[in-house]
Backbone as a printed PyTorch tensor [residue, N CA C, xyz], in Angstrom:
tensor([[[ 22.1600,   3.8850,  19.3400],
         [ 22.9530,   4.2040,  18.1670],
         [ 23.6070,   5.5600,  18.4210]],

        [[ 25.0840,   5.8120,  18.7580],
         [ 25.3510,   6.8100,  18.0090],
         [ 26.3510,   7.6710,  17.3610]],

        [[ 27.0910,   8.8400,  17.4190],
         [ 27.1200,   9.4280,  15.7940],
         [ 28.6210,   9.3470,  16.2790]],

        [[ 29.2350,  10.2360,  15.1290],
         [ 30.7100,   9.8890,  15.5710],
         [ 31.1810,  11.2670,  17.3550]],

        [[ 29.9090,  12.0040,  17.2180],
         [ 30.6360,  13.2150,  18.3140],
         [ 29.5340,  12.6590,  19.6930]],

        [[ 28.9960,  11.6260,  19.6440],
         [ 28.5410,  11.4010,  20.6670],
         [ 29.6650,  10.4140,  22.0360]],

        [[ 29.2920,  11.6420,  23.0690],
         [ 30.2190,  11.1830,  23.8970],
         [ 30.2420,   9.5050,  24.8220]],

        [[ 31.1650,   9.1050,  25.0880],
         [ 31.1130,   7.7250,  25.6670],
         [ 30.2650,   7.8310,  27.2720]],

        [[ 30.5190,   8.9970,  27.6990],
         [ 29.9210,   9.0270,  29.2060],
         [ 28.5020,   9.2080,  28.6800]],

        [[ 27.9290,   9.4070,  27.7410],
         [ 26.3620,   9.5070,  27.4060],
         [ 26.4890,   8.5530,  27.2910]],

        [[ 26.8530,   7.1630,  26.2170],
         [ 26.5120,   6.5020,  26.1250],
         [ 26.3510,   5.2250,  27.2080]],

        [[ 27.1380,   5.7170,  27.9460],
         [ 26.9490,   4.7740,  29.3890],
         [ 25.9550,   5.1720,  29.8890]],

        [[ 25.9710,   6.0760,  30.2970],
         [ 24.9990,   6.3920,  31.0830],
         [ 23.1630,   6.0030,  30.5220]],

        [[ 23.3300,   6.4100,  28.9780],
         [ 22.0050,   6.0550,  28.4320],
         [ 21.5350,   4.3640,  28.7040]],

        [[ 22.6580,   3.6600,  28.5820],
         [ 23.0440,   2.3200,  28.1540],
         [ 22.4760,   1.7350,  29.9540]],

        [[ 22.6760,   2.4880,  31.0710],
         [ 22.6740,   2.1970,  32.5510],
         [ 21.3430,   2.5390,  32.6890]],

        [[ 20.8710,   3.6630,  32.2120],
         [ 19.1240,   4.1760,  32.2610],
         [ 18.2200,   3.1410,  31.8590]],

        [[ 18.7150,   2.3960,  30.8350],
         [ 17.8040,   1.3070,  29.9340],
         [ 17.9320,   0.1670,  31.0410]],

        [[ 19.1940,  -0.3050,  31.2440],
         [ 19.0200,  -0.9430,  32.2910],
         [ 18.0140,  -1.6220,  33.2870]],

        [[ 18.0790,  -0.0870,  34.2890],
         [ 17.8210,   0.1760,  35.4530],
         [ 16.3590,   0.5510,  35.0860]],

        [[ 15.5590,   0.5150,  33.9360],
         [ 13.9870,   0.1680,  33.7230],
         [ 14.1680,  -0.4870,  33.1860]],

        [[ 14.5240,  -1.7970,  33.1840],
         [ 14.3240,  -3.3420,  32.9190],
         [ 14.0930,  -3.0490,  31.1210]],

        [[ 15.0260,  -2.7390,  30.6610],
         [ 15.6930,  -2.6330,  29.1350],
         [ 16.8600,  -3.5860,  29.0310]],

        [[ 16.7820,  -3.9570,  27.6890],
         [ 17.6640,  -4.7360,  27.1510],
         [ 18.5760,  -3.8480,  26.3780]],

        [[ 19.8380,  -3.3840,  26.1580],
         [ 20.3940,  -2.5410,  25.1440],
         [ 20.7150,  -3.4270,  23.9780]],

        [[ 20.7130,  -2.5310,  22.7940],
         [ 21.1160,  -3.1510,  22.2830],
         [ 21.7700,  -2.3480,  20.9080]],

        [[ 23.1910,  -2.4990,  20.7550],
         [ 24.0460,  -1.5450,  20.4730],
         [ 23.6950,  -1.5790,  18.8670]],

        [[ 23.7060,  -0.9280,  18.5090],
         [ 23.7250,  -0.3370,  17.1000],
         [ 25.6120,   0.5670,  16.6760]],

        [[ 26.2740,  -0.5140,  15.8900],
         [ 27.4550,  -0.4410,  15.7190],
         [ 27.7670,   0.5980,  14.2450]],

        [[ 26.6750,   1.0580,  13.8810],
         [ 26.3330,   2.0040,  12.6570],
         [ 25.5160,   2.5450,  12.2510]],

        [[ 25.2140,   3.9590,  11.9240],
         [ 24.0280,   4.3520,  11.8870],
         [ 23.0590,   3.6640,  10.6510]],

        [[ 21.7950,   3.7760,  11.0980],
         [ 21.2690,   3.3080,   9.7210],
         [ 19.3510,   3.8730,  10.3000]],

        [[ 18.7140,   4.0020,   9.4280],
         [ 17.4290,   4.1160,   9.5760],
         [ 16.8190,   2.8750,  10.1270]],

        [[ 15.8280,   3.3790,  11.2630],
         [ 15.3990,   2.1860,  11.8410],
         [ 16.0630,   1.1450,  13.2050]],

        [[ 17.4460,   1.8590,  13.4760],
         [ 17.6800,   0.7860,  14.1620],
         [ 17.9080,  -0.5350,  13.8700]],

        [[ 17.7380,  -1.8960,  14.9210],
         [ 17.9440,  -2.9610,  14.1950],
         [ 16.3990,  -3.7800,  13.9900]],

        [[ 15.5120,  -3.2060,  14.8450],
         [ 14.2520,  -4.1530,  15.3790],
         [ 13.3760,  -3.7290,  13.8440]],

        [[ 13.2650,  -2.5230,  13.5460],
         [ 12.6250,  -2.0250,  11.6580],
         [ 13.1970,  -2.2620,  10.9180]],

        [[ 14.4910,  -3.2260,  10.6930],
         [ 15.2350,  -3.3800,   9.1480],
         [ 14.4910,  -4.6910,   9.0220]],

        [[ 14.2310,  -5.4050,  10.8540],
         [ 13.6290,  -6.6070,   9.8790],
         [ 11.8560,  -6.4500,  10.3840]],

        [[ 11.4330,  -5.9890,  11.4090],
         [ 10.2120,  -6.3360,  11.4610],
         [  9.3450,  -5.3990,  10.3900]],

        [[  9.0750,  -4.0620,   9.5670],
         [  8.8770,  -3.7090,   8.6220],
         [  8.5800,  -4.7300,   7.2210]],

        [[  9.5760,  -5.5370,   6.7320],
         [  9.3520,  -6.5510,   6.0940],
         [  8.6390,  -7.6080,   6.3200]],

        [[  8.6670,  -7.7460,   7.8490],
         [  7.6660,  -9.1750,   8.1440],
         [  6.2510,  -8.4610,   8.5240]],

        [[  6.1590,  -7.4790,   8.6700],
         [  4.9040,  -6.8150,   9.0830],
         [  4.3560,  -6.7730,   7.1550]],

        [[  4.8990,  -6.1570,   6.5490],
         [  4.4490,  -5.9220,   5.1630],
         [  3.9840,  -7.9240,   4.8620]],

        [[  5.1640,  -8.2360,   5.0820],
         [  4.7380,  -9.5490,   4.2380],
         [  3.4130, -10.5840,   4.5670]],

        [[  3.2770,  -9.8260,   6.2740],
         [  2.1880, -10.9280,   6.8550],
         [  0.9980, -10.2100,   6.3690]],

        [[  0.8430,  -8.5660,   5.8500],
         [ -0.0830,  -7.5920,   5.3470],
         [ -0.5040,  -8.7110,   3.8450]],

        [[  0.5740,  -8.3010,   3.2820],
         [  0.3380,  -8.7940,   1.9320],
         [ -0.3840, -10.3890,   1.5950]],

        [[ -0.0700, -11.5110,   2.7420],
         [ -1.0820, -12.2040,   2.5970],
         [ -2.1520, -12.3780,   2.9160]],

        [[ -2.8100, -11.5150,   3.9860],
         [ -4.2730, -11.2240,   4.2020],
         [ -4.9570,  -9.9490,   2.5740]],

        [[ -4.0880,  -9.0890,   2.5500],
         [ -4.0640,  -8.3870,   1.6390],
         [ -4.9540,  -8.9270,   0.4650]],

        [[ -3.7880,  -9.8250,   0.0290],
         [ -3.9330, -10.8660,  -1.3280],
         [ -5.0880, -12.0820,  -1.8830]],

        [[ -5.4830, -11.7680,  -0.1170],
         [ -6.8700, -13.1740,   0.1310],
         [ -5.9330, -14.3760,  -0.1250]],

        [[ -4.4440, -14.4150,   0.3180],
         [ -3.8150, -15.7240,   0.1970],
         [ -3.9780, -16.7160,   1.3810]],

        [[ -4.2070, -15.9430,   2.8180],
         [ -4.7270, -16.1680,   4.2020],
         [ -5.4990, -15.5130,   5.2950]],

        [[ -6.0560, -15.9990,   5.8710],
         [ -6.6210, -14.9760,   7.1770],
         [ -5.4280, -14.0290,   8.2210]],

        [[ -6.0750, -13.0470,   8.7210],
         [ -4.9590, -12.9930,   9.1510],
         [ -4.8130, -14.0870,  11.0030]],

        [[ -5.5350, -14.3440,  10.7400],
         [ -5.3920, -15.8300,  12.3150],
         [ -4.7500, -17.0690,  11.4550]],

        [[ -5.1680, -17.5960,  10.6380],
         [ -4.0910, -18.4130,   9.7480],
         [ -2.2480, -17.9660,   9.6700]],

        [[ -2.4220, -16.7150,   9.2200],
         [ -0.9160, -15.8230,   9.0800],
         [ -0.1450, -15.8870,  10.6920]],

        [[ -1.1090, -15.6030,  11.6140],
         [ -1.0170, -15.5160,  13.0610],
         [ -0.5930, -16.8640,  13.6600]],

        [[ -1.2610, -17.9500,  12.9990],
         [ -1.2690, -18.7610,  13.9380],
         [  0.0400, -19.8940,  13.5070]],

        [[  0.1960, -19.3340,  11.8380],
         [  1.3650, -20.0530,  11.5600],
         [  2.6260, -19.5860,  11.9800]],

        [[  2.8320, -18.5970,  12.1790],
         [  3.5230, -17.5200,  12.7050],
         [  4.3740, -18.3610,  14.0180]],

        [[  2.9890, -18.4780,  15.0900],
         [  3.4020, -19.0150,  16.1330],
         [  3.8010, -20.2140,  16.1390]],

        [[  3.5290, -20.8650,  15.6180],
         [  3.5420, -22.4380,  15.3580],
         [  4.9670, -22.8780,  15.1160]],

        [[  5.7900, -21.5420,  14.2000],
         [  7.4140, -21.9660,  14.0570],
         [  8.2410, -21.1890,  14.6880]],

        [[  7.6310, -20.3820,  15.5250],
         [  8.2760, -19.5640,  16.9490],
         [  7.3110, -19.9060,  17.8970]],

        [[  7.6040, -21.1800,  18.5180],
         [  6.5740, -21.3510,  19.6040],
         [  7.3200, -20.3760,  20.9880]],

        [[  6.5380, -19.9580,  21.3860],
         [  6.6350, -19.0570,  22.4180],
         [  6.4410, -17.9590,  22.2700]],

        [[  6.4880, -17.1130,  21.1750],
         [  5.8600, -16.3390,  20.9110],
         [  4.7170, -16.0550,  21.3670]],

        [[  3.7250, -14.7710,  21.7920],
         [  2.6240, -14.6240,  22.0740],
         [  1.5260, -14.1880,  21.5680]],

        [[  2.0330, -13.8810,  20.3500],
         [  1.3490, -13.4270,  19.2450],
         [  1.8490, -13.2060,  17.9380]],

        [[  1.3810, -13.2670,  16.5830],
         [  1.9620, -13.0590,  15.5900],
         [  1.8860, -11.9010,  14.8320]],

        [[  2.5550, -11.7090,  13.3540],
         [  2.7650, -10.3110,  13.0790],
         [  1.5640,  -9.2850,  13.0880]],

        [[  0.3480, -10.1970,  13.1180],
         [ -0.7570,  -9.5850,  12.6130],
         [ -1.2990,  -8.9530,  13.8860]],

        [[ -1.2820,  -9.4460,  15.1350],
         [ -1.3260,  -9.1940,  16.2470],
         [ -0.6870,  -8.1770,  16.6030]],

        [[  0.3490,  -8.2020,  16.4320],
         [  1.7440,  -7.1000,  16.7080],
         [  1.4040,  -5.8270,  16.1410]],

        [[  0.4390,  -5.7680,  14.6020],
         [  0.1440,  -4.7350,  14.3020],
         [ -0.4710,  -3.9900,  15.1740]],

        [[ -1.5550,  -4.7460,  15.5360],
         [ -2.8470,  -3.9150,  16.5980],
         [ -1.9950,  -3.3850,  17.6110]],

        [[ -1.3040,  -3.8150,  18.2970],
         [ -0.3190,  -3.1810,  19.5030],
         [  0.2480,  -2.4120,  18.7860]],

        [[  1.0810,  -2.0510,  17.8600],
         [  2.1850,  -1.2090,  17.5960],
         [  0.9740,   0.1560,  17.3570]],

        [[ -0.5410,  -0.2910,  16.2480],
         [ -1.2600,   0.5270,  16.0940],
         [ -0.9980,   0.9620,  14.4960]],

        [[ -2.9270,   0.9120,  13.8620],
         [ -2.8450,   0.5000,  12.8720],
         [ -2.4680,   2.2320,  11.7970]],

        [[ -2.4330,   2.9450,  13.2280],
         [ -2.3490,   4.4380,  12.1650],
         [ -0.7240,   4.4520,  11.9910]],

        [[  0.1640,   3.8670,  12.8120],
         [  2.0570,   3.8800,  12.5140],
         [  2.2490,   2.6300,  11.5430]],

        [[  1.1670,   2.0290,  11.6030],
         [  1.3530,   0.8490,  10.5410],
         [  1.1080,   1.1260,   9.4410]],

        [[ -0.2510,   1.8410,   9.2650],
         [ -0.5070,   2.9700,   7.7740],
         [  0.9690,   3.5530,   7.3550]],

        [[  1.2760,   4.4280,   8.1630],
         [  1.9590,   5.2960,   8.4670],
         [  3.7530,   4.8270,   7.5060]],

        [[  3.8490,   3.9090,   8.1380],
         [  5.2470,   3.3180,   7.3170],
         [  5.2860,   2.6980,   6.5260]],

        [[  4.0790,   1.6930,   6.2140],
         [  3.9430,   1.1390,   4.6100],
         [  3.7320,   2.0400,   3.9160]],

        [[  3.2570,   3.6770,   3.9910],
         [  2.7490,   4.3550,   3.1840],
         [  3.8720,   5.0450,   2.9360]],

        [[  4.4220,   5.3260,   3.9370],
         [  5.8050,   5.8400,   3.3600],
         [  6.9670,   5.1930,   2.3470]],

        [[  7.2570,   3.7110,   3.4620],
         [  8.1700,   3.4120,   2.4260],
         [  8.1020,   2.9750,   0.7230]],

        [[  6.3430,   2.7280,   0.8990],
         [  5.9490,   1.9290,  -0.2030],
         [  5.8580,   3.2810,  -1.2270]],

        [[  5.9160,   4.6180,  -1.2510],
         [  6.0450,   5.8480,  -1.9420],
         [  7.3840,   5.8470,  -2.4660]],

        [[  8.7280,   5.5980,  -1.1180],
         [  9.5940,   5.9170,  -1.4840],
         [ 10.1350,   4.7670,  -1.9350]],

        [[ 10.0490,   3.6150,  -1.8890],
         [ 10.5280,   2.4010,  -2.8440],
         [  9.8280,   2.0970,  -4.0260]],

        [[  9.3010,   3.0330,  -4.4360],
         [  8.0130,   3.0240,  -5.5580],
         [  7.5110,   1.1510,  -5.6990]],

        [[  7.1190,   1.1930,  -4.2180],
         [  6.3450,  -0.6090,  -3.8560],
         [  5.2320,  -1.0480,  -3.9050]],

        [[  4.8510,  -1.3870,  -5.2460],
         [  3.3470,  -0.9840,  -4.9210],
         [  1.9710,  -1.6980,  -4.1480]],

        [[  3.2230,  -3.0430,  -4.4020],
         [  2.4560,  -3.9470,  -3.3710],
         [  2.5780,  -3.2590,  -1.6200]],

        [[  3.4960,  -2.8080,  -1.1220],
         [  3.4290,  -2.3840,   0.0820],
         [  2.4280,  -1.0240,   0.1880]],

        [[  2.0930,  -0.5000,  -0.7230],
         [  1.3620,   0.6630,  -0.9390],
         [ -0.0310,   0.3170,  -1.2870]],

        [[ -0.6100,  -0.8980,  -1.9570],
         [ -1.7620,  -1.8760,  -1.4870],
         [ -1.8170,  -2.1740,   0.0880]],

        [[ -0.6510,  -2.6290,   0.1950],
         [ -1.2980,  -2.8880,   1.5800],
         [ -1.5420,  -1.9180,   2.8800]],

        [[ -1.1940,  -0.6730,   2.4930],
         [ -1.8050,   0.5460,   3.1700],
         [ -2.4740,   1.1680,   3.0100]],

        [[ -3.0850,   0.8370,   1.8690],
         [ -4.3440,   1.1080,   1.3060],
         [ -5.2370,   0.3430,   2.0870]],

        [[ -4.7940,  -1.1440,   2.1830],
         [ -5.9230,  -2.2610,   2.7540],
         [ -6.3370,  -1.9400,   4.1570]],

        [[ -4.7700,  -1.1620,   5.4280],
         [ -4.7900,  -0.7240,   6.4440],
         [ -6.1860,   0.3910,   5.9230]],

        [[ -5.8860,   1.2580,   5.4560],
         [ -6.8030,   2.7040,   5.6640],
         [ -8.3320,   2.3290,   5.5760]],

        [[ -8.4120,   1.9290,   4.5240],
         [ -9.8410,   1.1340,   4.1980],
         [-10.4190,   0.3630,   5.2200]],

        [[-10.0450,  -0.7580,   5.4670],
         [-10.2960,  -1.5830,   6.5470],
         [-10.4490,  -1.3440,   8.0740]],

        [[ -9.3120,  -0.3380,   7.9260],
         [ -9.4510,  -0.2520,   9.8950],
         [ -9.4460,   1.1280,  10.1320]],

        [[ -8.6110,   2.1220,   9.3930],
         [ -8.3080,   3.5780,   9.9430],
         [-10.1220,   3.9890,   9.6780]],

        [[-10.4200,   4.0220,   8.4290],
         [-11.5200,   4.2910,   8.1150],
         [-12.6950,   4.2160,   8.4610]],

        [[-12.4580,   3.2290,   9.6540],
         [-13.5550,   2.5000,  10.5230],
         [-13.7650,   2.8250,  11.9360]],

        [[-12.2500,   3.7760,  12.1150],
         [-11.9680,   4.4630,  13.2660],
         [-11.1770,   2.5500,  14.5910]],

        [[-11.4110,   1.9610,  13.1260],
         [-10.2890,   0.7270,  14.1000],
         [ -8.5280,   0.6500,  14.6530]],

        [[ -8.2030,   1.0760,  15.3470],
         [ -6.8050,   1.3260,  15.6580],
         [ -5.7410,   0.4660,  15.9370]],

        [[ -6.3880,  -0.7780,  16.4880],
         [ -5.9980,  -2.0170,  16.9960],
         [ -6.5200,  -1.5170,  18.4870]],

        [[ -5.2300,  -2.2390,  19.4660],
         [ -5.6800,  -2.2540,  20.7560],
         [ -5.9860,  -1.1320,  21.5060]],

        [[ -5.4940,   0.2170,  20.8730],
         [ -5.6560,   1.5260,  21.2410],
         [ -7.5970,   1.2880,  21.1470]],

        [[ -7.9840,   1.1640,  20.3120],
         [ -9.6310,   1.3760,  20.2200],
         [-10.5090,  -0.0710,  20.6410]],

        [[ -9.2580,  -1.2000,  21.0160],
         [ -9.9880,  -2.5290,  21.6450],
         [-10.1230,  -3.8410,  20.2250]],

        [[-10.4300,  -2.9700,  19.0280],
         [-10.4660,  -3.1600,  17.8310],
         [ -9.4060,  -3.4670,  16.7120]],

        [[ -9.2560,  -4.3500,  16.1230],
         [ -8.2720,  -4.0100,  14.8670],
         [ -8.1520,  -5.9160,  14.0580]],

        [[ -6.8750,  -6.2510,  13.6320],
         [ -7.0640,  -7.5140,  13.4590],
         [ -8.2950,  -8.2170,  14.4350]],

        [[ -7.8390,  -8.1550,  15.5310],
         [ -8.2630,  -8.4780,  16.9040],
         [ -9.1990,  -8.1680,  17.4730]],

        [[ -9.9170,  -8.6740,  18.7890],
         [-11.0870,  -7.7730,  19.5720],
         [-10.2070,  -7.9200,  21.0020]],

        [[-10.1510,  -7.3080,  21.5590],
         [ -9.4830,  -6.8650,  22.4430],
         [-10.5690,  -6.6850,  23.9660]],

        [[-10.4060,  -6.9640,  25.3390],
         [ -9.2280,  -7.6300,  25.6560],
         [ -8.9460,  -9.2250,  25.3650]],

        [[ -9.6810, -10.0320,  24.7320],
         [ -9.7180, -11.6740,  24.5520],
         [ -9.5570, -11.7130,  23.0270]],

        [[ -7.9210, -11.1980,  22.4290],
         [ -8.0840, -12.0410,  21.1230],
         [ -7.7970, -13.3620,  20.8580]],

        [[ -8.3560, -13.6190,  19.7080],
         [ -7.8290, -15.1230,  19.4520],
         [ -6.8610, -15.8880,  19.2980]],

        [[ -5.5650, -15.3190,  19.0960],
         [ -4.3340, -15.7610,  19.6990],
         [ -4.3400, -15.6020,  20.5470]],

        [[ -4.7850, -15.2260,  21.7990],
         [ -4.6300, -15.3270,  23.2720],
         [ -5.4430, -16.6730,  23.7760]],

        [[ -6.3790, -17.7150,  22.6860],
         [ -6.7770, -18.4190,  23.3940],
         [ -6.1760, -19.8960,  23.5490]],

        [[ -6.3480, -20.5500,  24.6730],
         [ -5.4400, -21.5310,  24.8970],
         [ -5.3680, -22.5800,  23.9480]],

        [[ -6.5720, -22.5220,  23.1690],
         [ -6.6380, -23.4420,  21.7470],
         [ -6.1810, -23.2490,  20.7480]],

        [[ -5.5750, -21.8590,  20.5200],
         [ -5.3590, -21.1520,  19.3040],
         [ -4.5060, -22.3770,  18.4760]],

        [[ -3.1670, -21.9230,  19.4210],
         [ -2.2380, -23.6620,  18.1570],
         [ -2.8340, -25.3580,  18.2570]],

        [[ -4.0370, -25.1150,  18.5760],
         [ -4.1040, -26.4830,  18.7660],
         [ -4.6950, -27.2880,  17.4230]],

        [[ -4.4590, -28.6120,  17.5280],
         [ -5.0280, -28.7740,  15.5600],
         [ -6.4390, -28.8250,  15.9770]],

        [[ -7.3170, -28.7350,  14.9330],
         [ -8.7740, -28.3800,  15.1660],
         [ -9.4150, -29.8680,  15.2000]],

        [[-10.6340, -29.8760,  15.7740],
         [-11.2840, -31.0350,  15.4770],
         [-11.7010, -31.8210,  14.2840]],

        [[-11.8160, -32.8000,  13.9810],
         [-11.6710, -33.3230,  13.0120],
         [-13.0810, -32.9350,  12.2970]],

        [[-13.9520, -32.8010,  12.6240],
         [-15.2910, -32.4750,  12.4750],
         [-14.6990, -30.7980,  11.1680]],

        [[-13.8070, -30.8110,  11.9100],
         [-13.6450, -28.9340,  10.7220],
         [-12.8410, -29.6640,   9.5350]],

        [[-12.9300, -30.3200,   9.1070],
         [-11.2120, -30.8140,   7.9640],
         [-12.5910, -30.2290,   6.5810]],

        [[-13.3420, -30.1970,   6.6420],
         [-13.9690, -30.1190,   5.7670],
         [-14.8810, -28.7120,   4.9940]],

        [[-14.2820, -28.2140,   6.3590],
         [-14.8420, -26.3840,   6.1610],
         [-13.3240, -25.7740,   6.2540]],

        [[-12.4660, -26.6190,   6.4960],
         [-10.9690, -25.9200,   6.2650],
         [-10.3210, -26.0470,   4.9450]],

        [[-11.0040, -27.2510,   4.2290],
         [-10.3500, -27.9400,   3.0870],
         [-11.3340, -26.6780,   1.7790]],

        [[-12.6650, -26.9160,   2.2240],
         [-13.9700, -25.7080,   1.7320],
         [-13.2610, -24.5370,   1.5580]],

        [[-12.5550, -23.9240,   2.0060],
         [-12.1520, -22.3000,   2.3950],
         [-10.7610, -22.6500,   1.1800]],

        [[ -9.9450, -23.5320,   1.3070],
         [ -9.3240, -23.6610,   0.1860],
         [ -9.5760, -23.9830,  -1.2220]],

        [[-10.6600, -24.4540,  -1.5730],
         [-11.0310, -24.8390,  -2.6600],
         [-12.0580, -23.8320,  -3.1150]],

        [[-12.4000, -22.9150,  -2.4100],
         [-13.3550, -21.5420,  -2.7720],
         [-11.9670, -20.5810,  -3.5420]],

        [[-10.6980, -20.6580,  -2.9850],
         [-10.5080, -19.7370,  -3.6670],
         [ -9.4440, -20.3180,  -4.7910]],

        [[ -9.2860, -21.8660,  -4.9580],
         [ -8.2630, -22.3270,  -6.2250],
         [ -8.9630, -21.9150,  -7.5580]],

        [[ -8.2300, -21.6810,  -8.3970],
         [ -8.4810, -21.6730,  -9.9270],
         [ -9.0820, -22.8050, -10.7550]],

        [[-10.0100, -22.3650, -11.4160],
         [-11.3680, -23.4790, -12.0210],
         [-10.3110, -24.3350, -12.7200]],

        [[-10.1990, -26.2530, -12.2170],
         [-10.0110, -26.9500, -13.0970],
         [ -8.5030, -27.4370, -12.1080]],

        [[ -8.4010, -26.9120, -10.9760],
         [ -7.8860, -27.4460, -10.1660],
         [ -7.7380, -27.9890,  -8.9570]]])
């Protein structure tokens, strides 16, 4: 990204550096906070928060559906947290969820601090986080696979523990 006095021979040259360590560029035609990769992964990181958050899913459920409609993917948002690391993940729900007065995104950095910072869990930095590290469970070759039929009944169980009496 840049400004209106940034020169074109920088930007080549920056643009040739990325390159030449096996970078992808990728031009940012206006400034904006975030770049282009945080306008959207921020939202999908919050949203995959908010349903573990909410007790609406696990986060390997969130994970695994994730993958299931981006196959090829190697992991899902919840995964992605532990790599990015759960103290920059605190870190920006807590912010933006202050400055968008969000309070659901501000739950769910609450849920980060509690859960993992607090525990000294970092994600993959500490081996720890959604995940156990180095063999998480999206890494295993079964992960998308449908489960045995023998489970339909401790999967169907886990849904009906948390529906509303009388449904």
């Amino acid at each position: 990204m840049a400004h209106p006095e940034t020169a074109r021979d920088t930007l080549i040259a920056a643009t040739e550096f990325g390159i030449e360590i096996g970078m992808v560029p990728v031009p940012i035609q206006k400034q904006q906070n975030g770049y282009a990769i945080n306008t959207w992964l921020v939202p999908l990181l919050n949203a995959a928060q908010t349903l573990v958050t909410n007790d609406v899913a696990t986060a390997e459920d969130v994970d695994r559906t994730y993958m299931i409609v981006n196959r090829g993917c190697s992991m899902g948002p919840l995964g992605l947290m532990d790599v990015i690391g759960m103290t920059t993940v605190f870190n920006v729900l807590d912010h933006w969820g202050h400055v968008n007065n969000d309070e659901q995104m501000l739950r769910n950095a609450h849920y980060i601090e509690k859960n993992f910072l607090d525990q000294g869990l970092l994600g993959l930095q500490t081996a720890h986080g959604y995940y156990n590290y180095p063999d998480p469970a999206y890494g295993a070759d079964d992960f998308l696979s449908p489960p045995d039929i023998s489970a339909a009944s401790d999967i169907a169980e886990r849904a009906l523990l948390l529906a509303p009496a009388g449904q």
